[in-house]
N, C-alpha and C positions, 0 to 999 in steps of 0.2 A: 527438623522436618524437611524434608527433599521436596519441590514440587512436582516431583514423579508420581510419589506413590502414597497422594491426596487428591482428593475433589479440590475444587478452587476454594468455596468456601472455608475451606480448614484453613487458611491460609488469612483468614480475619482473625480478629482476638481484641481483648482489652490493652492490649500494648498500641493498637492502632488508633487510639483516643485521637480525635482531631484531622485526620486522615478523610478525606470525602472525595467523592465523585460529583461533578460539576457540570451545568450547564447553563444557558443562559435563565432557564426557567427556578433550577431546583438547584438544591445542592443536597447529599448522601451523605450521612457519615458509614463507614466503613465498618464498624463496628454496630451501629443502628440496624447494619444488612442482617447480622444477627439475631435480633430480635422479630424481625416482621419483617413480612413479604409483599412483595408486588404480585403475589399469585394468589395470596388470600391461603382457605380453606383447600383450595382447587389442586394444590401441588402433588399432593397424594397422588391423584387420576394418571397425572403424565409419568408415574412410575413406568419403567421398561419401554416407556413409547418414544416410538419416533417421530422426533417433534419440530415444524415448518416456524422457525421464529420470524414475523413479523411485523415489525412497529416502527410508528412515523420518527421516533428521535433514538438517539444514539443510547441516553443515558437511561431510558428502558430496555432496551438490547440488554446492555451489562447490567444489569439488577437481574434480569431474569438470568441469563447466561450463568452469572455466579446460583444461582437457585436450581437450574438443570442438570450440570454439572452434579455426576455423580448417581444422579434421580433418573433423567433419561436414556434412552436407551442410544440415541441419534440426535443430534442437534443440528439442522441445516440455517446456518446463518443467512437470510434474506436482505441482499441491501436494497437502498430504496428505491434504485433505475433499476430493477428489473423490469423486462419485459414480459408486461401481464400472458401475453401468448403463448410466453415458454411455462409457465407455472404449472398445469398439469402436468406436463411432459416430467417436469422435474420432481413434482413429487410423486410419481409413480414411481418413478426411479427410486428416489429415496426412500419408497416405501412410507410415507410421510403418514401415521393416522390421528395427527393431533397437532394444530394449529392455535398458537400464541399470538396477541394481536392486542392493540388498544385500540383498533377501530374492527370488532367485532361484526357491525353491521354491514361491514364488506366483503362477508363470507360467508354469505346467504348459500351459497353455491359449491358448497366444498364437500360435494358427497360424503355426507353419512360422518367427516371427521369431525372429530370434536373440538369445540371452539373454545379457547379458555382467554378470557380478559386480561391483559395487566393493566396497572397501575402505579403510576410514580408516587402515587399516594402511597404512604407504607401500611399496610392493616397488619394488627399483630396474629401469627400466626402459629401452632410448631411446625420445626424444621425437620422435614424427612429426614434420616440418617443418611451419608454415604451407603449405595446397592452396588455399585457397577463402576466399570471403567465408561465414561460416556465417548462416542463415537465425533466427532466432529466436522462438521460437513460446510466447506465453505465453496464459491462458487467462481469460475474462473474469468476473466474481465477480457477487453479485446476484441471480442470477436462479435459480429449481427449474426449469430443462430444463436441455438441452444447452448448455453455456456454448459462446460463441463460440471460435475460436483466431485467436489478432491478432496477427500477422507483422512482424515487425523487422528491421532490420539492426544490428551494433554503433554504424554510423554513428549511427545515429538513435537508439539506446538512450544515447549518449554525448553528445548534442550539444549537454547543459546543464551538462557536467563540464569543469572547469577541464583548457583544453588546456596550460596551461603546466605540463608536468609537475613539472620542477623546483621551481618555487614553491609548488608543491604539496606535495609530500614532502617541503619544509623546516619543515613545519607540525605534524607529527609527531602527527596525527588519531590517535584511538581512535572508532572508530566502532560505531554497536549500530542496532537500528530492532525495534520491536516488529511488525513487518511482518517475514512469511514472506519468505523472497529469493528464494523461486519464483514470486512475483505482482510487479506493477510498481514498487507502491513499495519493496519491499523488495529490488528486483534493482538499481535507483537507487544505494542505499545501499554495495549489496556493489560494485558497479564502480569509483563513488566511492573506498572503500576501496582498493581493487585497481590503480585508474590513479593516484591521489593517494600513491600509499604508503601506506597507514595501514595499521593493523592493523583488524580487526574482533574484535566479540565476537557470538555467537551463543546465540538463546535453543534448548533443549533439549527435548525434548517433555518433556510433561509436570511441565516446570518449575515450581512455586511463583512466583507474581510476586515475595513476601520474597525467595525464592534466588535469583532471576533479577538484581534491583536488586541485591542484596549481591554478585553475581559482575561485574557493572556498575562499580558504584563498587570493587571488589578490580583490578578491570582498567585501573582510570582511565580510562574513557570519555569522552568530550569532544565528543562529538558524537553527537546521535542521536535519531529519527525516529519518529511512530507516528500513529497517527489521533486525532481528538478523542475517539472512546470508549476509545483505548488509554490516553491519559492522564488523562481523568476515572477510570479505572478506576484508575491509578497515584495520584492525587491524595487517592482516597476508601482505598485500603487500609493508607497511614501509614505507607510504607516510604521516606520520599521523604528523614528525615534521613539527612543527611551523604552523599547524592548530590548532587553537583554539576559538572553537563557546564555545559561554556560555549556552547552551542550545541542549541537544542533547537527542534525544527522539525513542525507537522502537516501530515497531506492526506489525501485519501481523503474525507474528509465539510466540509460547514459547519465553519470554526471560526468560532462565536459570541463574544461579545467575555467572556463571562463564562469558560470556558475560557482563555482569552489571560493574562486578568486572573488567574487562579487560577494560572496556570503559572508568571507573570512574579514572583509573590508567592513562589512556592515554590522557584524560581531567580533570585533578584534580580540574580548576577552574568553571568547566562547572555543570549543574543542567544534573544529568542526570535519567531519569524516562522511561516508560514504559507505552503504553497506551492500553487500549482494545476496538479495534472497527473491522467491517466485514461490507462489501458491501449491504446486508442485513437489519445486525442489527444498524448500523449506529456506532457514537461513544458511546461508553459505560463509560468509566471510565478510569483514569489516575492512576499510583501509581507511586511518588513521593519521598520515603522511602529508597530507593538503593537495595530492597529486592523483588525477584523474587515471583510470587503468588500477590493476594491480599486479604487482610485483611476481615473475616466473612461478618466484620461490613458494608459492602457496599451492601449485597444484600437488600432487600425492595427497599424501593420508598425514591429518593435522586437525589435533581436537575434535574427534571424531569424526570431522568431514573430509570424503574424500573426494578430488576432482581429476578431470583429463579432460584433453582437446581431441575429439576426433571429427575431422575434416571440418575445423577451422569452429566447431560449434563447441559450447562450453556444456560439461556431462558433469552431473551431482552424483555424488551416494552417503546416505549416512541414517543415520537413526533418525534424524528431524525431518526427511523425507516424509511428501503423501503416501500412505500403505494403499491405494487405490483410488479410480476412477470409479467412482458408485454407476453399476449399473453398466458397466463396460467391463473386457477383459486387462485384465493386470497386464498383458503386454503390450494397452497401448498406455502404460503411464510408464513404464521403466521397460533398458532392453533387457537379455539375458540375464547379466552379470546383476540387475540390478538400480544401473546408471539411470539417473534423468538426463533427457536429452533437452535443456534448457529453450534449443533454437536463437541462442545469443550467440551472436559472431563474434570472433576475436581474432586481434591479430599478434603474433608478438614481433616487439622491436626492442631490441636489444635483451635486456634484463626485466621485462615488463609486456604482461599484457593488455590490449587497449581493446577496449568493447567499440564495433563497429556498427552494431543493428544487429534487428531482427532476421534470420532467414527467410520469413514468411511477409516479409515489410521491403524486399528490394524492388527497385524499380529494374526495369528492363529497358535500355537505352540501345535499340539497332543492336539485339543482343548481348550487349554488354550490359554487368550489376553494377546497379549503383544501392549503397544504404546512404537512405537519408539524413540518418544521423553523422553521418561522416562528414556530409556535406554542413547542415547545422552547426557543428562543433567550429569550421571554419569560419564561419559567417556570425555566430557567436562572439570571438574572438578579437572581431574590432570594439573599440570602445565605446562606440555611441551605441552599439546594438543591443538590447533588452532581450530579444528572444526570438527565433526565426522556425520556422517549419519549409523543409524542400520538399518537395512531391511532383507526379509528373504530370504532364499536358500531352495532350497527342497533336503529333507531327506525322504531317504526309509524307516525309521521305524517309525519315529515319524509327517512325513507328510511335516516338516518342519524344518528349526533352523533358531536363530539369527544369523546374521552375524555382523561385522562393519566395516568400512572404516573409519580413522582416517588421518590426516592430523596432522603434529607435526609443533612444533616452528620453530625448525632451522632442519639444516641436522646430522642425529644423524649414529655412524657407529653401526657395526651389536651387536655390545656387545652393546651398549647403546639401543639401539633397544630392545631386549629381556628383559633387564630390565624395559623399560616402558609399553610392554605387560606386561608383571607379572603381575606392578602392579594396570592397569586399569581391569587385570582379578580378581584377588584381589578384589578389592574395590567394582566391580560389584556384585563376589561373597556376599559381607560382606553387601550389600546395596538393592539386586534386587532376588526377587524367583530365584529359580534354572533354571526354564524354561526361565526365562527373560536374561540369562547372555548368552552373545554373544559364540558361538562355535567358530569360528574365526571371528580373528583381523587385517587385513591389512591396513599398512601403504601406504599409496595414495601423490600424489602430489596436485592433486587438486579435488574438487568434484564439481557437474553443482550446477547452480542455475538459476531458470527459471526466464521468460524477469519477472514475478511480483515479483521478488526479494525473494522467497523463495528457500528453496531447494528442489533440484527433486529427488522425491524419485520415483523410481523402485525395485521391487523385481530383487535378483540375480539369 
């Protein structure tokens, strides 16, 4: 059985005995999803509809998710920092006229649609048939407006997941992702899980990262996912003894080679790599090598994805591509040909390309670009540093400067201090244009990182 050309559902069985989904509260057997539902009686109604899914924890998300699939007509996954303001907006858009929820009494207000309960409690139910290919609608991260809603199919949500099922499930995965599984990399993870047979574990709102890791490692996890600030953040808070996945994988931002290096030291038995994929452009490609960048040799047409550089930005095409911007015209999601225009900069140097930033994320220094990330990767780079964000300040003369915010290993006193500015001014010097080297360096206790697991960057 292909995971093409099934609802997710199909993809449980009696072979999955002992297999569950996890959270701090509950735990799922996979196979139990079979018999009863978190939607009751009520599943029938959301036939053909397009449907606003809602809920406070992750591990009702996926209970309902594997139940919609197939049944609905439209699935918009809601993660839980939305901004309440944009919520009409967006289900007009999506056409939305049936809302999923376990806190039902907060949608007093939801014109005329209809409000259906779940529950992590299972009630036994029967299971509507597969009707339909279901549409899948997830929402783009980033930005303070109206995020975009970027359309899928499972085809294309699947098309980097081992179709050999069997070989799959003999591998007997635990899976986790510090990614939401209502956004794209973490909806990866949960499918992954779900077509591979694995089990999953689930982080819980409000979690403790110590409690989080420690229900991790109690789960045996073996696998599992998160952004480079998810794991700088894992790295710096010293929960990391006596975890150990064999498999540890980032996306979402730049992995710089000093992250890589910090992760590879912290799991020495683990496969640790690097994958490139966007909400958008779907999954793109993995790099395996322990080396930040990836190699020329992957851009053309390989494994069904194909890529190119045009003017320095990285362009997708392939089947696991978004087929639309719900509610906008098709040619602002792909140009002509096809292509996503990522808006990730690259540069190549030698045999290798290296992600430099955002397009849409430079700074402007007395006309000259600077990405931030480039600066970052340097500054990263010394060994006492933990994890730094550049951004700019404005200047009366030149309209602008670098700044940075740095975060160190341990507590260092003021004479140790001054000698680690030197020398990450140093090296900045010695490594980044003049205009690129930060004017000040402050040392920070902590810096944010937004609920999609990146870092929030604001101008100072």
């Amino acid at each position: 059985m292909s995971p093409r050309d099934t609802a997710l559902r199909d993809h449980l069985g009696p072979e999955l005995k002992g297999r569950t989904l996890s959270d701090a509260r509950q735990q799922v057997s996979l196979t139990d999803i079979l018999e009863h539902s978190c939607l009751g009686d009520r599943l029938g109604e959301l036939s053909d509809s397009s449907v606003l899914l809602s809920t406070s924890d992750q591990l009702t998300s996926g209970l309902v998710m594997i139940e919609l699939d197939g049944v609905a007509r439209r699935m918009l996954l809601c993660p839980p920092d939305l901004n309440p303001a944009h919520l009409q907006s967006l289900m007009q858009d999506a056409e939305i006229d049936a809302v999923v929820t376990d806190h039902p009494e907060q949608w007093s207000g939801a014109d005329g649609r209809r409000i259906v309960q779940a529950r992590q409690s299972a009630k036994t139910a029967a299971k509507a048939r597969t009707e339909r290919a279901t549409e899948w609608l997830m929402l783009t991260s980033g930005t303070s407006g109206v995020p975009k809603i970027v359309g899928h199919t499972l085809e294309g949500l699947t098309g980097a997941i081992v179709t050999d099922v069997s070989a799959a499930r003999s591998n007997a995965a635990v899976w986790a992702t510090f990614y939401d599984i209502r956004r794209y990399g973490g909806l990866q993870i949960f499918l992954r899980a779900i077509i591979g047979g694995g089990s999953m574990v689930l982080s819980s709102v409000g979690e403790a990262l110590a409690d989080h890791v420690a229900r991790l490692q109690s789960h045996g996890v073996t696998h599992i996912s998160g952004t480079p600030s998810h794991w700088r953040k894992l790295l710096m808070s010293g929960s990391v003894a006596g975890f150990s996945p064999r498999y540890v994988r980032l996306s979402g931002e730049i992995a710089d080679q000093a992250v890589l290096d910090g992760l590879r030291a912290a799991f020495p038995n683990a496969s640790v790599g690097h994958a490139y994929a966007s909400t958008e452009a779907g999954v793109g490609f993995a790099v395996n090598d322990g080396r930040e960048g990836f190699p020329a040799s992957l851009l053309g047409r390989r494994d069904g994805v194909e890529m190119k550089v045009v003017e320095g930005s990285l362009r997708v095409r392939s089947t696991r591509t978004a087929h639309a911007y719900i509610g906008r015209s098709a040619a602002d999601l792909t140009d002509t040909d096809g292509f996503v225009d990522t808006g990730d900069m690259v540069e190549l140097r030698g045999d290798r390309y290296y992600f430099v930033g955002r397009r849409g994320g430079i700074i402007n220094i007395g006309g000259l670009k600077v990405h931030p990330e480039e600066v970052e990767a340097v500054i990263n780079r010394q060994p006492e540093v933990r994890m730094s964000r550049a951004k700019s300040r404005r200047s009366p003369i030149t309209g602008a400067v670098v700044v940075a915010d740095v975060i160190l290993a341990d507590d260092q006193d003021a004479a140790r201090c001054d000698e680690i500015r030197s020398r990450i001014l140093a090296d900045c010097k010695a490594s980044l244009a003049p205009h690129k080297v930060p004017a000040v360096i402050k040392f920070v206790s902590s810096l944010d990182i937004t609920a999609a697991g990146k870092l929030a960057r604001r101008d100072a």
